[in-house]
C-alpha positions as CSV (number, residue, x, y, z in Angstrom):
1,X,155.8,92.3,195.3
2,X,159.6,91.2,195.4
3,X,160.5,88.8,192.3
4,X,164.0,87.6,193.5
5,X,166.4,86.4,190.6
6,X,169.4,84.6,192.0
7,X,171.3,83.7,189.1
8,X,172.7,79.9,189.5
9,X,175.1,78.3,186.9
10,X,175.7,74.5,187.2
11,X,177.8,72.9,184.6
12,X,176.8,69.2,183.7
13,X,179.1,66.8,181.8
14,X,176.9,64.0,179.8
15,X,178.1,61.4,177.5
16,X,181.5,63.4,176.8
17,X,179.4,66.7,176.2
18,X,180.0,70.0,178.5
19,X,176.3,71.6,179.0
20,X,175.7,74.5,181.2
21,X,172.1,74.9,183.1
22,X,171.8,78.7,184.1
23,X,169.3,81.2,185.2
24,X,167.2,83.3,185.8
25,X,168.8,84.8,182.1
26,X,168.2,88.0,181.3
27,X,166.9,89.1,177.7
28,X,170.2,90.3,176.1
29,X,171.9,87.1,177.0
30,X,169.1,85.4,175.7
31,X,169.4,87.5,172.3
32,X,173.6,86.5,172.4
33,X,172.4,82.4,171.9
34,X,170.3,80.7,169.3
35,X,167.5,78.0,169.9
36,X,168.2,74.8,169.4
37,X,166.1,73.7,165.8
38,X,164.3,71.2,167.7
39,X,162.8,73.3,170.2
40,X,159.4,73.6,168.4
41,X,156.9,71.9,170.6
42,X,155.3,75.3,170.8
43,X,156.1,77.1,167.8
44,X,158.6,77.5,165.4
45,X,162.3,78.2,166.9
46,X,162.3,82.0,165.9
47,X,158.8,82.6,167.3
48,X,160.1,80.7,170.5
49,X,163.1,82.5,171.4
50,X,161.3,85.8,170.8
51,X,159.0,84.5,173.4
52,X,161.4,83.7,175.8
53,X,163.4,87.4,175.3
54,X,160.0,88.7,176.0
55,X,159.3,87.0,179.3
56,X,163.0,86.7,180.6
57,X,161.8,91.4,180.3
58,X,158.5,90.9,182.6
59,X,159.3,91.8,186.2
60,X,158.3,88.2,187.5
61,X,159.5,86.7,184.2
62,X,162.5,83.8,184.9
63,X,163.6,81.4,182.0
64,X,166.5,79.1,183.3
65,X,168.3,77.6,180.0
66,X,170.4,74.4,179.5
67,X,172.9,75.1,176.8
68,X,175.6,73.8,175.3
69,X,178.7,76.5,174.3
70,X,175.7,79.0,172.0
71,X,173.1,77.3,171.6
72,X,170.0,76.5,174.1
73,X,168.9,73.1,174.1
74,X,166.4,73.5,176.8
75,X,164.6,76.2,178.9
76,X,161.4,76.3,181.5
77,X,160.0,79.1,181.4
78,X,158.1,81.1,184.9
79,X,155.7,84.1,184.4
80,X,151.9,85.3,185.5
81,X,149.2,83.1,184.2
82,X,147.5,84.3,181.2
83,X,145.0,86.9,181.5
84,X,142.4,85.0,179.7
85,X,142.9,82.2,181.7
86,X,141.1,81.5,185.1
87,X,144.5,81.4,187.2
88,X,145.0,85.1,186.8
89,X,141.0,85.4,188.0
90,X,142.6,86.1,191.7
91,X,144.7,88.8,190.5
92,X,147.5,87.4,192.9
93,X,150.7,88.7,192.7
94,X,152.7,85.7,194.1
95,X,150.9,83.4,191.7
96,X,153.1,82.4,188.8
97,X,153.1,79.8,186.2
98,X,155.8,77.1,185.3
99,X,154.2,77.7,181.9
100,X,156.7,75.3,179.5
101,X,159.6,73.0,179.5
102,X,161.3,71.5,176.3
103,X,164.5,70.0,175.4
104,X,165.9,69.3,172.4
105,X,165.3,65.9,171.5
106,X,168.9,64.2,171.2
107,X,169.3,65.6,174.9
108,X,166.8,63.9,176.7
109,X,168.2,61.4,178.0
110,X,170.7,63.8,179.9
111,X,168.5,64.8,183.1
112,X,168.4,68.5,181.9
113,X,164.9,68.4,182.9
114,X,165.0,67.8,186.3
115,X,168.4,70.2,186.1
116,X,166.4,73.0,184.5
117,X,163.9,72.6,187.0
118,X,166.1,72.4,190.5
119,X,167.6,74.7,189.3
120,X,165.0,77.0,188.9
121,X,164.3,77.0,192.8
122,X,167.7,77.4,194.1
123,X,168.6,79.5,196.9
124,X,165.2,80.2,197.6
125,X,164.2,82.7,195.1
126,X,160.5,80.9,194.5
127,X,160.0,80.7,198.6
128,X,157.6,83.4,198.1
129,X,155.3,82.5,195.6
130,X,153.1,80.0,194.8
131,X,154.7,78.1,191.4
132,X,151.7,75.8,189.6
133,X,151.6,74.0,186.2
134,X,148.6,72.7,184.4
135,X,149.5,69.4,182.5
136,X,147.5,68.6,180.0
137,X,148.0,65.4,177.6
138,X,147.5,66.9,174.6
139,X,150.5,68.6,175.1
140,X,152.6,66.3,175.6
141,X,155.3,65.0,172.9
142,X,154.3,60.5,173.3
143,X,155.4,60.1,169.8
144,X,158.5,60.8,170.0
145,X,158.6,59.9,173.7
146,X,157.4,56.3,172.9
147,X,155.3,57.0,175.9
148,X,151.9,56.1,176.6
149,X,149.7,59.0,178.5
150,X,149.7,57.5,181.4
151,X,153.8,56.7,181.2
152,X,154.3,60.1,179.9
153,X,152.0,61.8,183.4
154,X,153.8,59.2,185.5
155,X,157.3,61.1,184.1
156,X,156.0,64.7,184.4
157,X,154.7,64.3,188.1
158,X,158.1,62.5,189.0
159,X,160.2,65.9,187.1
160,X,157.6,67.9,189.3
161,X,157.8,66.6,192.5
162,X,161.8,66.4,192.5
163,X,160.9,70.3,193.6
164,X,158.3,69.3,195.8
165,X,155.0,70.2,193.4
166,X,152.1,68.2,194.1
167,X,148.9,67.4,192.6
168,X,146.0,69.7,193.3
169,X,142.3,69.1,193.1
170,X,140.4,71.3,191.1
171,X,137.4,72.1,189.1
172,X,138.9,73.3,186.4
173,X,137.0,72.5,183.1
174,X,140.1,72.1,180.9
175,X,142.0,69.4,184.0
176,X,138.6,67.7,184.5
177,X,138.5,67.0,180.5
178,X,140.5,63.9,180.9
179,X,141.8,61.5,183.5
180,X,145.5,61.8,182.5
181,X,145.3,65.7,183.0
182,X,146.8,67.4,186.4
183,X,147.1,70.5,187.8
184,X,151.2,70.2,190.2
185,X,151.7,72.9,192.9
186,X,154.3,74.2,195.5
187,X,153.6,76.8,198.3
188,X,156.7,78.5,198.9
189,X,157.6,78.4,202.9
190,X,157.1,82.2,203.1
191,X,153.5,82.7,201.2
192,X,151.1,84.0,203.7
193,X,148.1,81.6,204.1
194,X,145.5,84.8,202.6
195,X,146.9,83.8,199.0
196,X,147.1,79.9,200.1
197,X,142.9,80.7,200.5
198,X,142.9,83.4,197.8
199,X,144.4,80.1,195.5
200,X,141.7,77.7,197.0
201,X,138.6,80.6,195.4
202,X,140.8,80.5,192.2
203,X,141.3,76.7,191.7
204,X,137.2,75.9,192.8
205,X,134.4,77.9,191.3
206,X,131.6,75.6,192.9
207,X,132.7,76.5,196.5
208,X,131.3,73.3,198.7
209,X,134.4,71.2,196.6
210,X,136.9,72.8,199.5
């Protein structure tokens, strides 16, 4: 299985402040920044840009970064679903996961997300694969958002769909546990329709649902 890496830079000037949206980055540039203190919806700063070295290594690995001069003050991160998750249960090798995106939180208002995310399919590097997210609400930062869920889905699917992901029916357990949850997917144009169906089995255990 190719995983292509086109590296794209595109510099973004907001509110007097020079930031820099780049990737696919690879490990020792990543190692060369520091993390933003802020970027700790997951875990703690050091325990995050550890995580992000490791998966910027993996073959099919991609973390595209906004930064501004050193530091990274947001990232999205691409890799294979987790094994102990039922996304990997197809064993598909043009399956990967938009697994997190975070920015700091004085730069939100900037549009680095939907920059970190554009960005992130650029010339075509994700036209063969099949890129999904699983939003769930418990995730999601509405404190500091002053979001309600429903605001705060309404924002994500928007972000999502500005790359053309979609929502997705599925059975899952952990999307059916609450309304506000979603599963957001986009077929590459150059995915062979075996792994569109080989996705369908994966996404629906109780088969008469497709």
């Amino acid at each position: 299985m190719e995983h292509i890496k086109s590296y794209v830079r595109n510099p973004i000037e907001r509110h007097g402040r020079s930031i820099i949206v780049e990737g696919p980055v690879s490990p020792e540039v990543l190692k060369s920044l520091t993390l933003h203190p802020k970027l700790d919806a997951f875990r703690r700063p050091k325990d995050q840009h550890e995580a992000l070295v490791e998966i910027a290594g993996l073959p099919e690995g991609r973390i595209i970064i906004a930064r501004e001069e050193n530091e990274i003050v947001g990232y999205v991160t691409f890799h294979y679903p987790d094994e102990m998750e039922r996304w990997s249960e197809g064993g598909m090798e043009d399956l990967v996961e938009l697994g997190a995106i975070e920015v700091a939180d004085e730069y939100r208002n900037f549009g680095l997300g939907k920059a970190l995310i554009f960005t992130s399919f650029e010339n075509g590097q994700l036209d063969n694969m099949i890129v999904f997210t699983t939003e769930y609400y418990w995730h999601w930062d509405l404190e500091s958002s002053g979001l309600n869920v429903w605001e705060y889905r309404e924002m994500m699917e928007r972000l999502m769909k500005s790359v053309g992901m979609v929502w997705f029916a599925t059975d899952d357990p952990e999307i059916c546990a609450h309304p506000a949850n979603c599963l957001m997917v986009t077929i590459g144009k150059d995915v062979p329709l075996s792994s569109v169906e080989q996705f369908d089995r994966v996404r629906f255990r109780q088969r008469f649902m497709y």
